[in-house]
Backbone bond lengths (Angstrom), bond angles and torsions (degrees), N, CA, C in turn:
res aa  C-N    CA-C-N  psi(-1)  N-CA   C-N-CA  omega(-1)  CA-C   N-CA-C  phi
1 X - - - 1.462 - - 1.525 108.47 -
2 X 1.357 127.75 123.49 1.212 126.07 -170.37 2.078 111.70 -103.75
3 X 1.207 99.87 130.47 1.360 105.13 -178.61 1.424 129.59 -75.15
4 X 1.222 94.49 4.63 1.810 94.14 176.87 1.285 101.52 -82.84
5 X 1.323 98.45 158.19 1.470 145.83 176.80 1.465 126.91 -97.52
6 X 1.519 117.90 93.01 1.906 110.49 -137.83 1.906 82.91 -66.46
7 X 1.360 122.62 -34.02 1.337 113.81 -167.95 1.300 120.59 -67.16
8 X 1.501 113.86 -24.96 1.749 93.19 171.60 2.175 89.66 -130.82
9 X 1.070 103.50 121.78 1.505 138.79 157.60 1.284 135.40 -90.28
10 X 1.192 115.73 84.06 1.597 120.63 -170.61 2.409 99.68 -81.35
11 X 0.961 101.43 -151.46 1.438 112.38 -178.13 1.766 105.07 -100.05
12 X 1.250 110.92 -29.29 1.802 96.07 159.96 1.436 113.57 -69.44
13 X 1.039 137.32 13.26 1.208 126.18 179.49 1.760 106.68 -103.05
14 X 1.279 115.82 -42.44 1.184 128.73 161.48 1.532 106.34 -40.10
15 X 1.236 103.67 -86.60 1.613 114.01 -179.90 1.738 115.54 -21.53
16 X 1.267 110.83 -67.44 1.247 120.97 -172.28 1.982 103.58 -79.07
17 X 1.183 117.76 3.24 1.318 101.20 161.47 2.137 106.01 -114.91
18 X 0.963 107.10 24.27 1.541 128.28 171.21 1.257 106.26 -109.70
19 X 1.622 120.78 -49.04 1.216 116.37 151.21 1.533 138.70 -52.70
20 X 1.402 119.59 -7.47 1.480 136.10 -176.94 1.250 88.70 -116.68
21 X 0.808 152.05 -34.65 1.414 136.43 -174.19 1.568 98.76 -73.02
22 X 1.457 112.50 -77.15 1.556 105.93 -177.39 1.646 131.20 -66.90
23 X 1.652 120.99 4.86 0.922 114.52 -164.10 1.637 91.11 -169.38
24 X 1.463 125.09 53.17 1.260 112.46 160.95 1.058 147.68 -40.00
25 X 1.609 109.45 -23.21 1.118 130.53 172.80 1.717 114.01 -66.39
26 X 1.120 133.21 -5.31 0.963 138.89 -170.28 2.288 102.52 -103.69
27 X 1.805 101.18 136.40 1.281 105.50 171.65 1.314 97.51 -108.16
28 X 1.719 100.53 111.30 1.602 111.93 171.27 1.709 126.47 -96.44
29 X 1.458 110.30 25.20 1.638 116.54 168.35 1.646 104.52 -65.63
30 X 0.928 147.10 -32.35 1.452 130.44 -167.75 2.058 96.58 -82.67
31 X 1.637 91.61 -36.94 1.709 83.91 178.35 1.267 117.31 -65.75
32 X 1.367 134.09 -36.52 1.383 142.18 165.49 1.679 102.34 -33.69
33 X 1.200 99.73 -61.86 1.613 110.11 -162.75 1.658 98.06 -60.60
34 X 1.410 121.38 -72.25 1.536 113.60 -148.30 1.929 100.33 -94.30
35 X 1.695 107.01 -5.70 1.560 91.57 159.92 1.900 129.32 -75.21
36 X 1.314 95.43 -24.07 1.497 114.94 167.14 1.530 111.62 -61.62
37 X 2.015 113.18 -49.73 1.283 106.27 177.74 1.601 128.92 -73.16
38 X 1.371 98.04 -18.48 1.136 97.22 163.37 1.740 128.84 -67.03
39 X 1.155 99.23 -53.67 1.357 113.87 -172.66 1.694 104.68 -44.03
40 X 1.571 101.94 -49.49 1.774 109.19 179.08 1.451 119.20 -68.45
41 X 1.276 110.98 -27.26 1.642 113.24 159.52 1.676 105.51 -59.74
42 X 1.476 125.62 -72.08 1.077 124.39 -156.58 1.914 96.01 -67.84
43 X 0.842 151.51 -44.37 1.545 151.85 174.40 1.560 105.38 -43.79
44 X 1.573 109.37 -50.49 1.548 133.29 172.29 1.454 105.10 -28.17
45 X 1.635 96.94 -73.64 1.272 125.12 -146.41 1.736 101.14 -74.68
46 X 1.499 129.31 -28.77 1.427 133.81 171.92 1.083 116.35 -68.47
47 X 1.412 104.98 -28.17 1.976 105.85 178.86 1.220 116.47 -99.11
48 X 1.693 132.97 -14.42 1.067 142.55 168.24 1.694 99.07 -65.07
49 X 1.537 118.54 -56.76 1.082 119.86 173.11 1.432 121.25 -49.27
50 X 1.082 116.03 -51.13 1.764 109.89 162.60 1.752 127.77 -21.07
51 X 1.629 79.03 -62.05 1.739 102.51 -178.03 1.400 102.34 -67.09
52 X 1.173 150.77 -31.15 1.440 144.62 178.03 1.580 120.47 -69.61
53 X 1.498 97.12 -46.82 1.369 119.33 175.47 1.502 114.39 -48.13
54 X 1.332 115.12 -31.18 1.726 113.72 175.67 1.212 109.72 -77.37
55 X 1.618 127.23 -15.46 1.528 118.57 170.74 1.290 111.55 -103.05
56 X 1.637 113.99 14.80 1.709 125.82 149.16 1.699 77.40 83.62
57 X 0.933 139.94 55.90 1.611 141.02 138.66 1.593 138.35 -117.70
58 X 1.034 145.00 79.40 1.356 141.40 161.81 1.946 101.94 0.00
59 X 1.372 76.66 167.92 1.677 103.32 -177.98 1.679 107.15 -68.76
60 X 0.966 100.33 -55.32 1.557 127.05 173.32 1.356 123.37 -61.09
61 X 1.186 107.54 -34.23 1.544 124.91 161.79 1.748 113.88 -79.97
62 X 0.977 85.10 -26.35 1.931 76.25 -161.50 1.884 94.83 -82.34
63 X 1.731 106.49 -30.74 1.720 110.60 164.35 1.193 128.24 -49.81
64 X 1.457 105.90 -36.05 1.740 118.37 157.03 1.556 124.26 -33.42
65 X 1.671 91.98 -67.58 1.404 120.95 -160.66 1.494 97.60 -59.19
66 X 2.102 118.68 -60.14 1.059 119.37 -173.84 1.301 131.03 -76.26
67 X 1.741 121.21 -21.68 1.760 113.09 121.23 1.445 125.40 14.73
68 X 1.250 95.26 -110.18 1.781 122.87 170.69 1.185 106.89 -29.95
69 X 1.814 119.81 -57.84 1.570 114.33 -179.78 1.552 123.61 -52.06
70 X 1.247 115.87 -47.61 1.142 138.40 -175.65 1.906 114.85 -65.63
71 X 1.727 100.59 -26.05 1.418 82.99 159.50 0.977 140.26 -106.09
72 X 1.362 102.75 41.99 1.740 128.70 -179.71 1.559 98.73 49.21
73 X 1.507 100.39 176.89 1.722 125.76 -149.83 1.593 85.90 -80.59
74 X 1.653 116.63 123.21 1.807 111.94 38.22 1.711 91.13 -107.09
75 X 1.640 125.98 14.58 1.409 109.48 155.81 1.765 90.24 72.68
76 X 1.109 95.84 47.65 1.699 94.58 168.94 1.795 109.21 -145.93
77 X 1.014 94.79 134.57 1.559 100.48 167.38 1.502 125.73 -127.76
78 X 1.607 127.91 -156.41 1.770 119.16 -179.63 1.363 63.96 -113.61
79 X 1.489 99.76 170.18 1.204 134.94 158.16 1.737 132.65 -43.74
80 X 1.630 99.95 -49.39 1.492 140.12 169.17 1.990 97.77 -55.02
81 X 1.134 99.27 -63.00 1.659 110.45 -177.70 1.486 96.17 -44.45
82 X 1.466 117.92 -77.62 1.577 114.91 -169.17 1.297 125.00 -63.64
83 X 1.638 121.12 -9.02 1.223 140.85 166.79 1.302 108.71 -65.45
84 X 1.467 115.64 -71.86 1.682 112.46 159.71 1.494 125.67 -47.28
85 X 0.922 129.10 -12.54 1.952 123.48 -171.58 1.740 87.41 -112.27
86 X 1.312 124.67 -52.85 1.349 86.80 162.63 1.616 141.75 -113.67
87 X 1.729 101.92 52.07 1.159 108.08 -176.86 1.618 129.83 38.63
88 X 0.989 92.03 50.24 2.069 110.01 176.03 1.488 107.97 -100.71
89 X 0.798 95.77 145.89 2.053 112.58 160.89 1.449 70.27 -75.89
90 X 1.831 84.55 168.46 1.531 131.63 -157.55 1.829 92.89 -93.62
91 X 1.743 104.42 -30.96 1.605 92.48 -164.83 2.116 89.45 -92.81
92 X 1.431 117.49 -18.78 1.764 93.91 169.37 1.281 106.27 -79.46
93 X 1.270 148.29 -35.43 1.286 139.40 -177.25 1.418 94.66 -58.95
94 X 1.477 149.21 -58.59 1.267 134.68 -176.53 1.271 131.65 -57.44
95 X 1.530 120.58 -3.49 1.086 145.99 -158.93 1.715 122.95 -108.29
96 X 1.611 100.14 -15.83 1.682 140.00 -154.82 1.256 77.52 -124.35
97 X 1.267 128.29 -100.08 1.370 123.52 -170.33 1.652 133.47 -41.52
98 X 1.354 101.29 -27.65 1.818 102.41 164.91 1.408 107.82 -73.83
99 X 1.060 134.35 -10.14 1.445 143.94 -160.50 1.815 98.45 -91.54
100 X 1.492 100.37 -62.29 1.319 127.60 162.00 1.366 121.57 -19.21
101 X 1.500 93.27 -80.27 1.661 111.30 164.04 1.263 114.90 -28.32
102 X 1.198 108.83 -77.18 1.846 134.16 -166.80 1.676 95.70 -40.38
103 X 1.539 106.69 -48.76 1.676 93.71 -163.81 1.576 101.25 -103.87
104 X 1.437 113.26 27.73 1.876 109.71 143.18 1.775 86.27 86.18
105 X 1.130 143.50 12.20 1.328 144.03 -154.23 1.627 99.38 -91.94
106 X 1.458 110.21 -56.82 1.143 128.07 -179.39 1.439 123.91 -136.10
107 X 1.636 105.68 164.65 2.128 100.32 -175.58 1.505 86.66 -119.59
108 X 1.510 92.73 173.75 1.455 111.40 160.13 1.527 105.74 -142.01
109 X 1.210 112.23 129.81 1.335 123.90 -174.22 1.679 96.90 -131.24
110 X 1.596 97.25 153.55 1.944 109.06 171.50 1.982 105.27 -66.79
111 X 1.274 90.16 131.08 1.418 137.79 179.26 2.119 81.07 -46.87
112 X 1.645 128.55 114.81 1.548 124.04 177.76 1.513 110.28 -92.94
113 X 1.851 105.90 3.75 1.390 93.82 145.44 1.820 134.39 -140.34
114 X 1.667 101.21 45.52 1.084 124.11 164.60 1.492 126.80 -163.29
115 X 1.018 132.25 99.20 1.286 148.15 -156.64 1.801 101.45 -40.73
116 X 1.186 104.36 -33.38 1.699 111.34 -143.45 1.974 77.80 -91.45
117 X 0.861 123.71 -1.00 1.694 116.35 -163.16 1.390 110.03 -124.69
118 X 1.097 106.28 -177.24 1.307 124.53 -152.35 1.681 119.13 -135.13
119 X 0.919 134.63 152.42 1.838 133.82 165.32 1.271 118.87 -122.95
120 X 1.231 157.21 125.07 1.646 163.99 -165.12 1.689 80.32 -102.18
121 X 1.182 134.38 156.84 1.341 176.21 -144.86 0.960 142.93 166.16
122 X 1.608 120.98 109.57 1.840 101.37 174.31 1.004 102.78 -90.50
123 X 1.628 112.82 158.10 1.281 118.20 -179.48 1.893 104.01 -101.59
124 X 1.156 110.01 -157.44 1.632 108.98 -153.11 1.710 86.32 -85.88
125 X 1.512 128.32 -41.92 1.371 113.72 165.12 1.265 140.55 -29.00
126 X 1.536 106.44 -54.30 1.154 144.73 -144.28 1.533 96.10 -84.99
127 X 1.871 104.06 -58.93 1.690 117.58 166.31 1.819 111.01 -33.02
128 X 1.350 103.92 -60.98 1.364 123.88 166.92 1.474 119.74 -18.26
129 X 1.458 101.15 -96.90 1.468 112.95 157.49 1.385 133.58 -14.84
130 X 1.468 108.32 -53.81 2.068 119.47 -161.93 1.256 74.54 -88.02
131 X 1.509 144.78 -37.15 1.383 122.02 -169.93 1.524 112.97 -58.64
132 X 1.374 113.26 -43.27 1.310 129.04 -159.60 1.739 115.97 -67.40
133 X 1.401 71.67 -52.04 1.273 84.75 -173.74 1.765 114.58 -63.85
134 X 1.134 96.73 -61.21 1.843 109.28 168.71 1.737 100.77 -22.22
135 X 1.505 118.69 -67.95 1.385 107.04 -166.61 1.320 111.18 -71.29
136 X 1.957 128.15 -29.34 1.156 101.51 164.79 1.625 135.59 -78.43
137 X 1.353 111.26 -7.29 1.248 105.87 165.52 1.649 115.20 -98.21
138 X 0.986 123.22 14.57 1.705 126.50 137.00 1.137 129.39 -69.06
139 X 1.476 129.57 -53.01 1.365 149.04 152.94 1.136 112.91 -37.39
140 X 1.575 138.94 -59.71 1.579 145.69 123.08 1.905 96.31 21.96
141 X 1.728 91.95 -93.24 1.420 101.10 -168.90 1.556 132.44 -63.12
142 X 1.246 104.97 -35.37 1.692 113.79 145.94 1.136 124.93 -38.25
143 X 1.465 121.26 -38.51 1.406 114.62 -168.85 1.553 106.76 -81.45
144 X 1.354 118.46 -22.13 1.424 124.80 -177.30 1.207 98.72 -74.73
145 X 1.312 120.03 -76.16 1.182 142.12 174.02 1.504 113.82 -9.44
146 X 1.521 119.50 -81.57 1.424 123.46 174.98 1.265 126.09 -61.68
147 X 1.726 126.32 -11.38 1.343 134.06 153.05 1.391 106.10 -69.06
148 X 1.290 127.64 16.74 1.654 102.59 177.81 1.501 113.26 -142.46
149 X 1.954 97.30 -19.11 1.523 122.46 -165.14 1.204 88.77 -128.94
150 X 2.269 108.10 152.15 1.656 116.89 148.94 1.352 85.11 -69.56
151 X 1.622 95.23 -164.68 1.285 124.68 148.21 1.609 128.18 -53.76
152 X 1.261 119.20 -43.44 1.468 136.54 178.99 1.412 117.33 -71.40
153 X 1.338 115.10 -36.87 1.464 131.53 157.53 1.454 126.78 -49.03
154 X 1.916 100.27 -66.13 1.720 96.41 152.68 1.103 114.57 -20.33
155 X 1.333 95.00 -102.97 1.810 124.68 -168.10 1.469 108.07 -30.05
156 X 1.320 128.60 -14.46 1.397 125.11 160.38 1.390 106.92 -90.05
157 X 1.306 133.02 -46.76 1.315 111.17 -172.93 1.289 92.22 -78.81
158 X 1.064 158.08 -54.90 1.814 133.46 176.60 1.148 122.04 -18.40
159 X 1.520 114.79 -49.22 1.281 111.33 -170.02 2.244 105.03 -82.62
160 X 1.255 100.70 -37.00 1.594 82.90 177.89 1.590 112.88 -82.72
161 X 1.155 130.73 7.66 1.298 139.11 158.60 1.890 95.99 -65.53
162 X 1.121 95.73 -53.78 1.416 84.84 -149.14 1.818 106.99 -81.93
């Protein structure tokens, strides 16, 4: 039983009837599902980037910033910490954070209980910024979001997402 909807047709629908044509043999419900999720991540992810870009931060940068936010005040972590949460080598995390530095966002100061270490910090700018940005790239996703979903709809696809 196929779940499309002849009235609204995005480009997975194409695909997977190119895929029935040349390969009937093939069950394309999981492609329906995660070629769509993809597509809305990557669409997501260009316009979220938009919204960051006006507080002069990358995608990657602004993960930095909201990192730090997220581990509440004094909003400091090691290096190693933000390396693990967002799965970076040691030389892109150094690479994000010199960037960081440069635009006053965040410090790095020695670790006051290990010489050999280090602390990431945002500074009061920086606080600024991940704030800002966070609600406009929420607002961003809301706006898609509620053009397509109620409320009740969300909260269902949240929950089978998750």
């Amino acid at each position: 039983m196929s779940t499309r909807d002849p009235g609204h047709r995005d480009d997975v629908d194409a695909i997977i009837e190119q895929w029935a044509r040349e390969r009937p043999d093939l069950e394309t419900p999981a492609m329906e599902v995660f070629g769509r999720i993809y597509r809305l991540a990557r669409g997501m992810g260009e316009r979220t980037e938009k919204e960051y870009a006006a507080f002069g931060v990358s995608r990657g940068e602004f993960d930095v910033l909201a990192t730090l936010r997220r581990a509440g005040e004094p909003y400091t972590l090691s290096p190693r910490e933000l390396s693990g949460t967002l799965m970076l080598t040691t030389g892109g995390m150094t690479g994000r954070l010199d960037k960081l530095e440069r635009a006053g966002l965040l410090t790095r100061s020695p670790d006051p209980t290990d010489r050999r270490a280090l602390r990431v910090s945002l500074t009061e700018h920086g606080l600024s910024v991940v704030n800002e940005a966070v609600t406009a790239g929420l607002a961003a996703q809301a706006r898609v979001l509620t053009e397509a979903l109620d409320e009740r709809r969300t909260a269902e696809l949240a929950g089978l997402l998750r």
